[in-house]
Each structure stands twice: as structure tokens, then as C-alpha cells.
Wavefront OBJ file of the C-alpha trace (Angstrom):
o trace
v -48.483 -53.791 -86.103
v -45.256 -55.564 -85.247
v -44.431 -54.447 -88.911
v -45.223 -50.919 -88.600
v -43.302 -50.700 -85.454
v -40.251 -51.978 -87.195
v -40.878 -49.305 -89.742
v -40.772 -46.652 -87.260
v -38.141 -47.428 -85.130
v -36.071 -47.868 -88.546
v -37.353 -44.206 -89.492
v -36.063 -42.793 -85.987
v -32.714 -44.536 -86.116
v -33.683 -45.677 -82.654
v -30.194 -47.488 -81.810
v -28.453 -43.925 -82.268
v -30.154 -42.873 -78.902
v -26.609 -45.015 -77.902
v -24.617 -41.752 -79.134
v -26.698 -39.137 -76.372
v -28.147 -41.312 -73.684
v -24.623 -42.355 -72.095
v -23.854 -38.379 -71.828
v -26.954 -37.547 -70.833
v -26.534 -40.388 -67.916
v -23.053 -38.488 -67.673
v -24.831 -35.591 -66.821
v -27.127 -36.763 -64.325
v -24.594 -38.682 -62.740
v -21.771 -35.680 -62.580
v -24.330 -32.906 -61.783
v -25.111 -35.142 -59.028
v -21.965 -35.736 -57.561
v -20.931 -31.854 -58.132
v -23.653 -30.442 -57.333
v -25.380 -32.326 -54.234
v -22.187 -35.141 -53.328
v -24.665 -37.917 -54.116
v -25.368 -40.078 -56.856
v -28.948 -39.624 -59.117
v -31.791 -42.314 -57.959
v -32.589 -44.923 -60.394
v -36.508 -43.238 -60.375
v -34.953 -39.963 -62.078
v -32.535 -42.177 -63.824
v -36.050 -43.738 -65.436
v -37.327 -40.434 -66.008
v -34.431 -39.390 -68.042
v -34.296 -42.385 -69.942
v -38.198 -42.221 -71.040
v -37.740 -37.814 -71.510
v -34.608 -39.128 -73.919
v -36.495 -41.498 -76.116
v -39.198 -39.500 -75.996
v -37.198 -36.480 -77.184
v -35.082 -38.572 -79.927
v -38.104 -40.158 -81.105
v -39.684 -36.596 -81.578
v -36.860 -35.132 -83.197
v -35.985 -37.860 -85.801
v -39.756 -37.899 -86.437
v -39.899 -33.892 -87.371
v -36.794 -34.499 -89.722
v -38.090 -36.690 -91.763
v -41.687 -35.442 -92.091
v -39.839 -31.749 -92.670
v -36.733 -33.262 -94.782
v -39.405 -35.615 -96.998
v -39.346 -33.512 -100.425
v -35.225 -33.324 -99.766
v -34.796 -36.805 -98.788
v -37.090 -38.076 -102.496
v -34.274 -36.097 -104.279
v -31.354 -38.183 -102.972
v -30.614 -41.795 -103.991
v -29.026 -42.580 -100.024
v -32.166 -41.671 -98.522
v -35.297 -42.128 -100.655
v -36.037 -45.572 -99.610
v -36.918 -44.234 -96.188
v -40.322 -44.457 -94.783
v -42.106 -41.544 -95.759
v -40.571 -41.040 -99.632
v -40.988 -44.560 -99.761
v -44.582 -44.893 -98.550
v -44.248 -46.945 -96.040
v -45.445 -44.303 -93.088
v -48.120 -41.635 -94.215
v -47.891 -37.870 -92.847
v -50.208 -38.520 -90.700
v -49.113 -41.779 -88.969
v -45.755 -39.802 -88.621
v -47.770 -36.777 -87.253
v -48.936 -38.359 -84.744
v -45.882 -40.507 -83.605
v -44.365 -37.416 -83.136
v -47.138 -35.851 -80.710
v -47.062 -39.044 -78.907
v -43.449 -38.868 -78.282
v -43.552 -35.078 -77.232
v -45.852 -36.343 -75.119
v -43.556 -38.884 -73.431
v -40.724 -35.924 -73.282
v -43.324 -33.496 -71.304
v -44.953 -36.470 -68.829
v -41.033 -37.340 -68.335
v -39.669 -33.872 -67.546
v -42.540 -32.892 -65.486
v -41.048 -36.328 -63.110
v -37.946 -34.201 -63.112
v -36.830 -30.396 -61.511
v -38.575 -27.808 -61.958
v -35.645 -25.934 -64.070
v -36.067 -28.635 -66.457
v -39.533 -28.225 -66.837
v -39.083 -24.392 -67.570
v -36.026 -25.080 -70.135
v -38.407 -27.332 -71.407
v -39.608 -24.640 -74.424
v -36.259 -24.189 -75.285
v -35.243 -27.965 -76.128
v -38.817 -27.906 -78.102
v -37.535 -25.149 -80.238
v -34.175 -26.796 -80.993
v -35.858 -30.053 -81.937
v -37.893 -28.474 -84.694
v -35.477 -25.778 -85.637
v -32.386 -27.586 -86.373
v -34.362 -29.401 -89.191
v -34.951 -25.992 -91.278
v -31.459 -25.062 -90.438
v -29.933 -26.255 -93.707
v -31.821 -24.676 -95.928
v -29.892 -21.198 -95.104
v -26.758 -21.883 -93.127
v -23.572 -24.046 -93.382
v -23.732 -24.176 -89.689
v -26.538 -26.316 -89.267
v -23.828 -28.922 -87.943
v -23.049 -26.501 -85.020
v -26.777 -26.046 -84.152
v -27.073 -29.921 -84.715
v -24.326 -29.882 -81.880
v -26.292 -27.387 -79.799
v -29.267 -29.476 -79.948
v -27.791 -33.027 -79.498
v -25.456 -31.305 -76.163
v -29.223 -30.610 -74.709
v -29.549 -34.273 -73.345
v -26.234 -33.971 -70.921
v -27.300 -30.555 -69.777
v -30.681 -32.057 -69.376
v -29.493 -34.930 -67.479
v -27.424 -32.333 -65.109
v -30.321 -30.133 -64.771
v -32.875 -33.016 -64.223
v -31.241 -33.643 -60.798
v -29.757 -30.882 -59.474
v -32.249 -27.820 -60.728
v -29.192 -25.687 -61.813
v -26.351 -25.071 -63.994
v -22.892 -23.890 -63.067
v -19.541 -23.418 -65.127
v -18.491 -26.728 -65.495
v -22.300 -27.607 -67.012
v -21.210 -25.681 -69.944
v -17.776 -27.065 -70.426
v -19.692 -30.547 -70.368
v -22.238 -28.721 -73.195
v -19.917 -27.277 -75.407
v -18.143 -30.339 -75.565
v -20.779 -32.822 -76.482
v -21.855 -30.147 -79.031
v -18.679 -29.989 -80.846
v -18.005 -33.793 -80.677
v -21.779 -34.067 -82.260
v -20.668 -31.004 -85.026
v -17.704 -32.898 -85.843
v -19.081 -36.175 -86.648
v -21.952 -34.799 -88.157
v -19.551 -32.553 -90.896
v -17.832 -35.923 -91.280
v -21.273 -38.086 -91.670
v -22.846 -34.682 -94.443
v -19.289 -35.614 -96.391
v -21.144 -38.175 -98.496
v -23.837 -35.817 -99.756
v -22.369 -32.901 -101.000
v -22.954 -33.212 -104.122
v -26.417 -33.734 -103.577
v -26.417 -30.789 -101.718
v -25.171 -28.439 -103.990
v -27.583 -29.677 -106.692
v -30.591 -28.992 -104.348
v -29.338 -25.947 -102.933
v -28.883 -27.116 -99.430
v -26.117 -25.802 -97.308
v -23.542 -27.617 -95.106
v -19.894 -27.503 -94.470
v -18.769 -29.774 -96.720
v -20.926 -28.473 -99.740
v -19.777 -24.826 -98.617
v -15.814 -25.058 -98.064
v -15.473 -28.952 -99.640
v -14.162 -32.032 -98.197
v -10.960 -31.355 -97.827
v -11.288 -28.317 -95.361
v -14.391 -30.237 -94.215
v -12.814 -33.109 -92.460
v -10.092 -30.254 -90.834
v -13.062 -28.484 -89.521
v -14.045 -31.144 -87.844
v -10.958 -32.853 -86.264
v -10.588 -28.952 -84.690
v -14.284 -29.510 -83.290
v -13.141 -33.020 -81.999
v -9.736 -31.219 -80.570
v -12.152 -28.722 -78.461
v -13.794 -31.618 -77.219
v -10.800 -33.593 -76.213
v -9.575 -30.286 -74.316
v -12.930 -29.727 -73.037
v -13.670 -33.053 -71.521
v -10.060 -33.033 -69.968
v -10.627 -29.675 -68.506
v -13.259 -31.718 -66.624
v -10.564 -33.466 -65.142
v -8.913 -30.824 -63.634
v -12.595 -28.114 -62.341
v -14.406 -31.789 -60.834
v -13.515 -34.396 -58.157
v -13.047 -36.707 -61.085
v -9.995 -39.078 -60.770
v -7.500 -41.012 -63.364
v -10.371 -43.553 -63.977
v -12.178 -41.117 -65.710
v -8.780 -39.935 -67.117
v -8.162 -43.636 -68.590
v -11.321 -43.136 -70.258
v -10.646 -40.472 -72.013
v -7.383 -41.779 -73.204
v -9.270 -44.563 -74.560
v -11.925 -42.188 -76.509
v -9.298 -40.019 -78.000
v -7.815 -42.998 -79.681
v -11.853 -43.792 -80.744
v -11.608 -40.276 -82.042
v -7.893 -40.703 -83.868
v -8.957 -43.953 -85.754
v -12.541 -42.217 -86.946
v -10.729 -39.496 -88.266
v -7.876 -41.519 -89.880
v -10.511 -43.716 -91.713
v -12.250 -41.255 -93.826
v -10.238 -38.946 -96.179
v -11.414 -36.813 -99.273
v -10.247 -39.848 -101.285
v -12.376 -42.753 -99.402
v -15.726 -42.163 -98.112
v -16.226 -46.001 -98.102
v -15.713 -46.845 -94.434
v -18.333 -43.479 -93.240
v -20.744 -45.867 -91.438
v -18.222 -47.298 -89.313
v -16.551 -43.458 -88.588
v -19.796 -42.469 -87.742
v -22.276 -44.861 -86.316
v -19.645 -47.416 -84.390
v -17.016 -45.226 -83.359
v -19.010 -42.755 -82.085
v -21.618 -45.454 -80.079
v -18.836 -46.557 -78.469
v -16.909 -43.593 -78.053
v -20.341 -42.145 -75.184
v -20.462 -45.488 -74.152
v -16.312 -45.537 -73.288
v -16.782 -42.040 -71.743
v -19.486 -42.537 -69.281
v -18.543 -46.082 -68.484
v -15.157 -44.950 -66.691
v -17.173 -41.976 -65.294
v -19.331 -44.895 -63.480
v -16.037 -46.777 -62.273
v -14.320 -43.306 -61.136
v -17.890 -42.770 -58.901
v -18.464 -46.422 -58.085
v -14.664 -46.470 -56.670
v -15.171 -42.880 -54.845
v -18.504 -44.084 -53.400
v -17.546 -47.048 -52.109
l 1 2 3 4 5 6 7 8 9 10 11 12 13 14 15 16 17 18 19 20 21 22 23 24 25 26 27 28 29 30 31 32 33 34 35 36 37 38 39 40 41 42 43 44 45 46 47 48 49 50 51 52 53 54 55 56 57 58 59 60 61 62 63 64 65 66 67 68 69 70 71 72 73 74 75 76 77 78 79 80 81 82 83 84 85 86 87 88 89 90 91 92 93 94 95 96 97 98 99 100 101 102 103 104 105 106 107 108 109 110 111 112 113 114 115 116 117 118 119 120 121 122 123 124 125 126 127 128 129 130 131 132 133 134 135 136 137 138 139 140 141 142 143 144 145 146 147 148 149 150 151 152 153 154 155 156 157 158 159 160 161 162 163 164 165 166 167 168 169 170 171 172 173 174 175 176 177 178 179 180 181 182 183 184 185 186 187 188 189 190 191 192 193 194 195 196 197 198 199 200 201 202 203 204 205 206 207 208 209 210 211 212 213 214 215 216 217 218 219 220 221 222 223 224 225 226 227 228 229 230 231 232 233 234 235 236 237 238 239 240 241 242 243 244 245 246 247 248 249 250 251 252 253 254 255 256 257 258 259 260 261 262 263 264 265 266 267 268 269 270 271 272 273 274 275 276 277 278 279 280 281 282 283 284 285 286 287 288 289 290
């Protein structure tokens, strides 16, 4: 069993829930203070924690039982757990109702707008996987999906949305585009072969990697626009100094020449690049709410 479990948690990538959960804290813990001048309890804290993994878990479970046929076809991905036989369809099947179930029992803890936008995370979860089979922007409505779990974590405790909720949106779903355009770089030969679509296998690498450092531009002007609408102060400014230099040295790693250094672009930089971010949004309220 112990085995299996390592299996799955392998198959979800479960140590990339580091790249959403911090925003999605970010969320709760800004919607909070906007919203009702108070920080989030550590119950709906919980509750957002659990409806994260449960939605992650859910999500990376779907793409791999939909992508399965795709993923046999490419050499970087054919020793995972379903082309390589190490999870059946239905053991995967029924991870994934077990972790919807998780998402729903979570959310229900949560406000009742959250409950009701419930459907509409569902949707993105399972359509995003389909997405690049017929569109090159399946990064953008990667982004769309990924930006759910800091509008989730804003809705979760306030039961609303304003303005500055979509600033906060749009910019976690560009930062998630970019990276993802850089991460799809690797593949696109692949991806023309099968007949998959993406940005890199549609425009090439080149114009690829410009796309998204003007995705990760939008961000940097969207989360300082935050700044300047929110009671946030320079600690939360000094953050973002911090992440834009994350963002600089991820972009000046990878060219069209070298691909080599992708996993540290995309899985380390980015980890601690939501980590950076909410982590001077904590100090900014911990020093206001002294």
C-alpha cells in the first residue's frame, strides 16, 4: 500500500500543490483583510487546504487518465503510472472520485458563493485536459484554471468578489500561462508529430519564450497594481521585488538554444517564487495587525 501511495502521489506531482496553495492562502488572507478588516481563521484556513489537495489531486488525476494514449507516444512521459502500468484505469478512476470528493466535503465547510462556483471549477478541471487537442491556447486556459485556487481562497472567506479579486486572478493566470509555454518548450516536436497544439509547436520557441516573458510582464504589473487598489504596504512591495528577480533569472536560463536547465525554470523558481509572494504578504499583515 505504502508502494501504491508513492505511485500516486508521484502520478499527481503532489509537491507542485507548492506553486497554487501559497496564492490561494494569498487569497484567503487578502480577501479577508479587504473585504471584512480581519484575518481568515485557521478552521477555513484547513478547509482550503483539504478543498486544494483535493482539487489538485483531481485534476492531475483526469490528465493523466485523459492524456494516457498521448503521454505512451512521448519518450519524457511514458514511464508514468498509467502508460507504464503501474496504476490501472480503474485505480486512477477512483482516486479521482475520492479526491472530488474531498474538494466538495471541503467547499461545502466554506461560503456559500464557493459552493455555487463550485460547477464551474469542476468544468475547468476536466476541460483544460482536452484543450490541446484543438487550441494553442490551452496554456491560457491552463492559467484560467490554476488562477481558480486564489479566487477560491478569496471567495472561501468573504462570499464575494470585487475588482481587485480579478486583478489578483488574471495575474496568477498569466504567471501560470507563462511558465507553462516555457515548461511545453521541450515537447514541441512531439507535439507536432502527434498533432497536438501549443504555443511553442504553433509560433516556435523563439516567439514562444517572448510570449511568455509578456505574460510574466502582466503579472508583474498586475500584482503591483495590488500595491497601489489594497492597504498593502512596502513589505509586500519588497516581496515583489524579490519575485521579479525569481522571474528575471527563470527567464534568462532557458533560451531556444538550451532547454537543459527547464526543471529548475519551472519547478524551483516558480515554488519559490508563490512561496516569496505570500510570505511578505503574511509579514505586511502580521506587522499591520499587530
Amino acid at each position: 500500500m505504502l508502494r501504491k501511495l508513492k505511485i500516486f502521489l508521484e502520478m499527481i506531482k503532489f509537491e507542485h500543490t507548492l506553486f497554487a496553495l501559497p496564492f490561494a492562502f494569498m487569497g484567503a488572507v487578502l480577501g479577508s483583510v479587504v473585504s471584512l478588516n480581519q484575518l481568515p481563521s485557521w478552521g477555513q484556513i484547513g478547509w482550503i487546504t483539504l478543498a486544494m489537495i483535493g482539487a489538485r489531486s483531481a485534476a492531475m488525476g483526469l490528465n493523466r487518465m485523459i492524456d494516457r494514449t498521448i503521454d505512451l507516444k512521448n519518450p519524457r512521459t511514458a514511464s508514468r503510472a498509467i502508460p507504464a502500468g503501474l496504476l490501472s484505469l480503474t485505480e486512477v478512476l477512483l482516486f479521482i472520485i475520492a479526491a472530488f470528493v474531498v474538494l466538495f466535503i471541503a467547499t461545502a465547510h466554506l461560503s456559500n458563493l464557493a459552493v455555487k462556483l463550485l460547477p464551474v471549477a469542476v468544468f475547468f478541471l476536466v476541460f483544460y485536459s482536452y484543450t490541446k487537442r484543438f487550441t494553442w491556447l490551452c496554456h491560457f486556459i491552463l492559467g484560467l484554471t490554476i488562477a481558480l485556487a486564489p479566487m477560491g481562497g478569496w471567495v472561501a472567506v468573504t462570499g464575494n468578489t470585487n475588482w481587485t479579486t480579478y486583478v489578483f486572478y488574471l495575474s496568477i493566470a498569466l504567471w501560470t500561462t507563462g511558465f507553462d509555454i516555457i515548461y511545453s518548450c521541450q515537447d514541441i516536436e512531439i507535439d507536432r508529430k502527434q498533432g497536438l497544439y501549443s504555443v511553442p509547436s504553433r509560433f516556435g520557441i523563439t516567439k514562444a519564450l517572448w510570449i511568455a516573458r509578456a505574460c510574466h510582464l502582466a503579472t508583474a504589473i498586475g500584482l503591483t497594481s495590488l500595491f497601489f487598489i489594497t492597504d498593502l504596504s512596502w513589505w509586500y512591495f519588497a516581496g515583489l521585488v524579490l519575485s521579479y528577480a525569481i522571474l528575471f533569472y527563470e527567464h534568462s536560463i532557458v533560451s531556444e538554444k538550451d532547454l537543459t536547465r527547464m526543471n529548475t525554470a519551472f519547478f524551483t523558481m516558480n515554488g519559490v517564487l508563490s512561496c516569496v509572494v505570500f510570505g511578505f504578504t503574511m509579514v505586511d499583515m502580521a506587522v499591520q495587525f499587530r
